[in-house]
C-alpha positions in Angstrom: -48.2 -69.2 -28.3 -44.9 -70.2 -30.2 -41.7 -68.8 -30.3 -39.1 -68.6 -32.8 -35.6 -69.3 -32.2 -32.5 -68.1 -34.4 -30.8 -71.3 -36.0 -27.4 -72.7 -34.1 -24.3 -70.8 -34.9 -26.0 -67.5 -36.3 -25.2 -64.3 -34.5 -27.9 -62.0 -33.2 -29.4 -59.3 -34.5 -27.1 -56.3 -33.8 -29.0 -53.6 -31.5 -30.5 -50.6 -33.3 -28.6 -47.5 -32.9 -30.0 -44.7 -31.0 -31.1 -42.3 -33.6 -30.7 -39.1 -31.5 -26.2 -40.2 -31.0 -24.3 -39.1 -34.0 -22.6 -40.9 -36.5 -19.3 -41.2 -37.3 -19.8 -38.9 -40.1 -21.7 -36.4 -38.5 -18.8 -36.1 -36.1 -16.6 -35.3 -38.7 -18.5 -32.5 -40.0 -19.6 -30.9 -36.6 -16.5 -31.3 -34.2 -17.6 -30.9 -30.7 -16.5 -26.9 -30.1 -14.9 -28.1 -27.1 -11.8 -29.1 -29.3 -11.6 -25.8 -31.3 -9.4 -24.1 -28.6 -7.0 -27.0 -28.6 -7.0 -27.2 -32.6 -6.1 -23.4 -33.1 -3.2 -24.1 -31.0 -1.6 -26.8 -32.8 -2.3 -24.7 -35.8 -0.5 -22.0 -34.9 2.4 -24.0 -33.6 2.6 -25.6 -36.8 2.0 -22.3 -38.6 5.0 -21.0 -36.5 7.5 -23.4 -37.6 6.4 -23.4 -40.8 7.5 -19.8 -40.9 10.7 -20.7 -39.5 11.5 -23.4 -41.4 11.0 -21.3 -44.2 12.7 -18.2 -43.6 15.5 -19.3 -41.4 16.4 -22.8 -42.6 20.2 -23.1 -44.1 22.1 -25.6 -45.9 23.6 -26.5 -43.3 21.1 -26.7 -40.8 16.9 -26.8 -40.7 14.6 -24.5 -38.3 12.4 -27.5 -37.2 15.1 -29.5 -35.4 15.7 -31.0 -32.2 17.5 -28.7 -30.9 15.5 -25.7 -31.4 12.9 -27.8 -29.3 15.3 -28.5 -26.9 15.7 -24.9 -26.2 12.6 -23.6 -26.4 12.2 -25.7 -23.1 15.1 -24.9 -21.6 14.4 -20.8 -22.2 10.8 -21.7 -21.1 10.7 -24.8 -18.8 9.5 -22.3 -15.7 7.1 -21.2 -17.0 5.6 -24.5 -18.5 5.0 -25.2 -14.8 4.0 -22.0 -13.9 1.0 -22.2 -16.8 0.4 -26.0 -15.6 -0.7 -24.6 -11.6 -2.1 -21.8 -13.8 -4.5 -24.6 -15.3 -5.8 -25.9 -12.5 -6.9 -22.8 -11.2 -8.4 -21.6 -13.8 -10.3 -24.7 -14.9 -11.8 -24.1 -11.4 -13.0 -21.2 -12.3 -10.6 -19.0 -10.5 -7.2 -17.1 -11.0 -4.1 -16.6 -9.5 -1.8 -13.4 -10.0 0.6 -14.0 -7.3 2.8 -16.6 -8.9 5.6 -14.1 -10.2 6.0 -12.2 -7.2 6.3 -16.1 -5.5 9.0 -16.7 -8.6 11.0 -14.0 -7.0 10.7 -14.6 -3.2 11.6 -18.4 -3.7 14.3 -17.5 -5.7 15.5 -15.0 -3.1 14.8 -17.0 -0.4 17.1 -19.8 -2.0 20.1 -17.6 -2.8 20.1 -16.0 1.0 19.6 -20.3 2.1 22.3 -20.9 -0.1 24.8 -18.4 1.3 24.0 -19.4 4.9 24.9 -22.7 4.1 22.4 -24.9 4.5 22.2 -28.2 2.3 20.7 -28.0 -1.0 18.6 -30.4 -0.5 17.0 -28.7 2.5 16.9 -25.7 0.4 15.3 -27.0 -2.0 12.6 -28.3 -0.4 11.8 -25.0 1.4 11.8 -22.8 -1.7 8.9 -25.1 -3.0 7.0 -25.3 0.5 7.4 -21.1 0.1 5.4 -21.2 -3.0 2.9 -24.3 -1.0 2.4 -21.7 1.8 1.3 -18.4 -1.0 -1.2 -20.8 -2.5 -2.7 -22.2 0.5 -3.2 -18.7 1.8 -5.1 -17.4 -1.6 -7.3 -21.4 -1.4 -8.4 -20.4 2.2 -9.0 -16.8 1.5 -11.3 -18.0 -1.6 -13.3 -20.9 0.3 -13.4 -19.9 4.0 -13.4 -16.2 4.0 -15.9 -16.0 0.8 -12.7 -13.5 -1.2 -12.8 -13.3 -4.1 -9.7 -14.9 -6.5 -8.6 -11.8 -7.9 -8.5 -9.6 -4.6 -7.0 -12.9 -2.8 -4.1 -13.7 -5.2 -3.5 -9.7 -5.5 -3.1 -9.8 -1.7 -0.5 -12.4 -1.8 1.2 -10.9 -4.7 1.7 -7.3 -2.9 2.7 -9.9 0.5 5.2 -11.9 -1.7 6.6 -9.0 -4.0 7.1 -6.9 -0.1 8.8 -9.9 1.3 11.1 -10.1 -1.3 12.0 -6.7 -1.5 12.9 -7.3 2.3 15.1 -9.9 2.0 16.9 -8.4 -0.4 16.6 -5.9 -3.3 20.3 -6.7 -5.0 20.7 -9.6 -7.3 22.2 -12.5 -4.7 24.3 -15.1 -7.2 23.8 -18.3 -5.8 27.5 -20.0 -5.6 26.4 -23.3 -3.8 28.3 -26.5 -4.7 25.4 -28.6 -4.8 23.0 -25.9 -6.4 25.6 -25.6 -9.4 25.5 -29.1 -10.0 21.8 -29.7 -10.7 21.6 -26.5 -12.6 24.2 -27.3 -15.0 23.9 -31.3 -15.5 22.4 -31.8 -18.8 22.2 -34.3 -21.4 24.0 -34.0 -24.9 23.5 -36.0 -27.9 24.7 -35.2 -31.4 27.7 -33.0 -32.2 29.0 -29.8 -33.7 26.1 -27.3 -34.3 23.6 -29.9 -35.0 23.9 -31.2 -31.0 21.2 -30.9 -28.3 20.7 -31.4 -25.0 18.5 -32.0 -22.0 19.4 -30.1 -18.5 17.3 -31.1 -15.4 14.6 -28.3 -15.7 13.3 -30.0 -18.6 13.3 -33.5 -17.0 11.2 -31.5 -13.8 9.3 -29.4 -16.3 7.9 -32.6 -18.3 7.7 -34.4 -15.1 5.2 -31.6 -13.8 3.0 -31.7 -16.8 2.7 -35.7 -17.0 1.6 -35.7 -13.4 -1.0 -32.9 -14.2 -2.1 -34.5 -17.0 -2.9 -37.6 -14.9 -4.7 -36.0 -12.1 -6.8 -34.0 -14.0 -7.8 -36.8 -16.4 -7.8 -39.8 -14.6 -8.7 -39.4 -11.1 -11.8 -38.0 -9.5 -9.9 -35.1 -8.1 -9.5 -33.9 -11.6 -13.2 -34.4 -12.2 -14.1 -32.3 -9.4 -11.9 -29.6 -10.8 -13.3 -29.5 -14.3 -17.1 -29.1 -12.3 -16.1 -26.4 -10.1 -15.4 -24.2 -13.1 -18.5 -25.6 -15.4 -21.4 -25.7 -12.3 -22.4 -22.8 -10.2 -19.8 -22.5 -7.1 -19.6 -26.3 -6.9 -23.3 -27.0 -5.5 -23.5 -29.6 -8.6 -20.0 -30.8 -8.1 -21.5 -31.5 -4.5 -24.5 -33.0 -5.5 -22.7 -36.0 -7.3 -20.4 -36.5 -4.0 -17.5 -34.6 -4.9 -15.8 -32.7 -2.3 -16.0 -28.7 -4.2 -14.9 -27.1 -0.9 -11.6 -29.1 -0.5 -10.8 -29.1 -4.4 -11.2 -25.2 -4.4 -8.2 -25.0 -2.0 -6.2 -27.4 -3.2 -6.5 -25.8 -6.5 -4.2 -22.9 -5.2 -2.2 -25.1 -3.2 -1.0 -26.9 -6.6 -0.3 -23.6 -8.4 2.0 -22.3 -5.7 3.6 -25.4 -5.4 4.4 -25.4 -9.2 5.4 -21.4 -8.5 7.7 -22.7 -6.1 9.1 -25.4 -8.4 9.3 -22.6 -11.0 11.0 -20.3 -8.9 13.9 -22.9 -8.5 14.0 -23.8 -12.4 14.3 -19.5 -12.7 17.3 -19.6 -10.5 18.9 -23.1 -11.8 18.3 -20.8 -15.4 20.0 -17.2 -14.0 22.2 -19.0 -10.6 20.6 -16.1 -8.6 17.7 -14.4 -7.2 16.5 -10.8 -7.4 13.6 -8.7 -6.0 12.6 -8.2 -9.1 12.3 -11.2 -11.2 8.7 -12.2 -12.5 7.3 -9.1 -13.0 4.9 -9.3 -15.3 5.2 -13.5 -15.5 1.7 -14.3 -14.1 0.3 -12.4 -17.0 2.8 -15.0 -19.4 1.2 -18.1 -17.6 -2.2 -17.1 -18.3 -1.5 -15.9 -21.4 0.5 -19.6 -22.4 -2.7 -21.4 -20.6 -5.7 -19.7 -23.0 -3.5 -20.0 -26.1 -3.5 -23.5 -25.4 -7.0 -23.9 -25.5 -8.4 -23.6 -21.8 -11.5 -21.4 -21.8 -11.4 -18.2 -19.0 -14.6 -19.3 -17.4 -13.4 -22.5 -16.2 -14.3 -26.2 -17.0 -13.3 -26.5 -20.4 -9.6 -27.1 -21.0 -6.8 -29.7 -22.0 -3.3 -29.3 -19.9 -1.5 -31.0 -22.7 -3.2 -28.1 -24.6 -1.1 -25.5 -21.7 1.8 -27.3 -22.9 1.6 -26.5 -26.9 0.4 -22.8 -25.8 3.9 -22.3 -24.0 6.0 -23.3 -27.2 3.8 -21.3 -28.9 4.5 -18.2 -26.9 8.3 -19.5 -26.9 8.5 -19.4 -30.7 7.0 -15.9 -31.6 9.9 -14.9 -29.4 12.5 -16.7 -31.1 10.9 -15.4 -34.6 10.9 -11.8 -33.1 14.8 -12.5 -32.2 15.4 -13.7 -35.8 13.8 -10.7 -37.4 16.2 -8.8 -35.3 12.6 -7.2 -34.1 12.8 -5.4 -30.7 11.8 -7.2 -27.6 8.3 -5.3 -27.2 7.0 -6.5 -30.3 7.3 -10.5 -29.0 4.3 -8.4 -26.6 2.5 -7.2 -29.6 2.5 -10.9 -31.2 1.4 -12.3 -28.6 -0.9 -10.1 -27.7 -2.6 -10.4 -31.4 -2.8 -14.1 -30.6 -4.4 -14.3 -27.2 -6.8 -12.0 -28.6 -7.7 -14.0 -31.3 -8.1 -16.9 -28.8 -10.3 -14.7 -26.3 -12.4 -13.9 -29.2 -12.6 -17.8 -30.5 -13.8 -18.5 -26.7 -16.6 -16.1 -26.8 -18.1 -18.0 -29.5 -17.4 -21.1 -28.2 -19.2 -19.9 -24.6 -22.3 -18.8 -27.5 -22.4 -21.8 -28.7 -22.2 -24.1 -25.7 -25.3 -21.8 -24.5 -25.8 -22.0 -20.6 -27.2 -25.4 -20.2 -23.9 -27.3 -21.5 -22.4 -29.8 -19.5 -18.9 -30.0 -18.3 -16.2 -31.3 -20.5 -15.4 -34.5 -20.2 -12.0 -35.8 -18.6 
């Protein structure tokens, strides 16, 4: 028997390629649908300031500028973390409607804290452990008592929305020392009518969604997220050691912890709380989360992708203001686009057929 040996210096043979993987090329012609969701979105957001830039750029001044960024996040930094607790949950295959009745009872809660005089920072911390408490009811409702997330988060919505209206159904202003401070510390660079700025609701805001983006794409509590919503009530999830039953609550804890954080970016951005605020706001987040590209049925889903489908919704309303358009049809317009995004899901879901696997994080 005799053997044959490759002469000194020369490199091996490379390894065949596994016929049945893709190449490069095939890649490019068939994007995984995954990343159609994600792709409509930065479309649109660059179709929408296109427009602008078009329409409503001056000598003086473009559209597309710094500080028409820096105000869409100030207008809309709430509800960036609103739609990032949104993500989770719905990536788990769930929902959550009571995060703009929590919006209002934090907010109230704060102002009546506020004029009692306790410290801010005490206050603070207990408007965010309000919204903490609203979610961890709706995750133990879901996983312990079998309810299902609609008729859970409704509960807490009707609980929130009644507690609210109990403590108080005037607008309170909230006159704190301390309170004032943070809400109106900002950032300015640049002058005249060209000059921007950062406030501390952005700096929380981006904060929020860089953490997000971490734990859902980089540790295994993220993974477990993305398989509750792609597997069937977590039984796979649990078969690969993940822990389904803690994730599903935990889930709900995050989003009413980022309701409560929203709640005190609303009252930094109004200096008061009212009975009434966030009617209606739950419906934004979800709306802001499946513009940016995260499927309905769970497991499929980018929170960076949350974060383009907030300025998305935040500049059809500043195009609606500039066309002197009234407020309802910013509804319409963005109606016409989640619809178009609910029907680019449903072919996605026909396409992925019911054997897919879970997105990869």
């Amino acid at each position: 028997m005799t053997t044959t040996s490759s002469p000194a210096g020369s490199r091996p043979a490379p390894a065949p390629r596994d016929p049945s993987s893709p190449s490069l090329l095939q890649r490019l012609r068939r994007p995984d649908v995954r990343y159609l969701p994600v792709a409509g979105t930065l479309a649109t957001l660059v179709a929408l300031l296109v427009v602008g830039q078009v329409r409503y750029s001056t000598a003086r001044q473009d559209f597309v500028s710094m500080k028409l960024i820096s105000n869409l996040l100030i207008d809309n930094s709430f509800l960036l973390v609103l739609a990032v607790g949104m993500t989770f949950v719905v990536l788990a295959g769930g929902i959550d409607l009571s995060v703009g009745a929590v919006v209002a009872l934090v907010g109230l809660t704060v102002a009546q804290l506020s004029i009692a005089g306790w410290p801010t920072p005490v206050v603070l911390v207990v408007g965010v452990l309000v919204g903490t408490a609203c979610g961890t009811v709706i995750g133990v409702l879901v996983q312990h008592f079998d309810v299902q997330p609609f008729i859970a988060s409704l509960a807490v919505l009707f609980l929130a929305r009644g507690a609210a209206t109990v403590i108080g159904t005037r607008s309170l202003p909230i006159d704190d020392p301390g309170f004032s401070a943070i809400a109106s510390w900002s950032l300015r660079f640049g002058e005249g009518r060209t000059s921007w700025r950062l406030n501390a609701s952005i700096f929380i805001a981006l904060g929020v969604l860089a953490v997000a983006y971490l734990v859902l794409h980089h540790t295994r509590f993220g993974r477990t997220v993305y398989g509750l919503g792609a597997a069937d009530r977590g039984h796979a999830v649990g078969l690969m050691g993940l822990r389904a039953e803690r994730t599903r609550v935990l889930v709900y804890v995050i989003s009413g912890t980022c309701a409560g954080i929203a709640g005190l970016l609303f009252a930094f951005y109004t200096k008061s709380g009212y009975n009434l605020t966030g009617v209606g706001m739950e419906l934004d987040a979800i709306a802001a989360v499946v513009i940016g590209g995260t499927l309905l049925t769970g497991g499929y889903g980018y929170v960076l992708g949350t974060g383009a489908g907030v300025l998305v919704y935040g500049l059809i309303q500043v195009l609606n203001a500039r066309e002197g358009l009234d407020s309802w049809w910013t509804r319409v317009a963005i109606g016409g686009v989640l619809l178009a995004f609910v029907v680019l899901q449903r072919v996605i879901s026909l396409k992925k057929g019911p054997g897919a696997a879970p997105a990869r994080t």
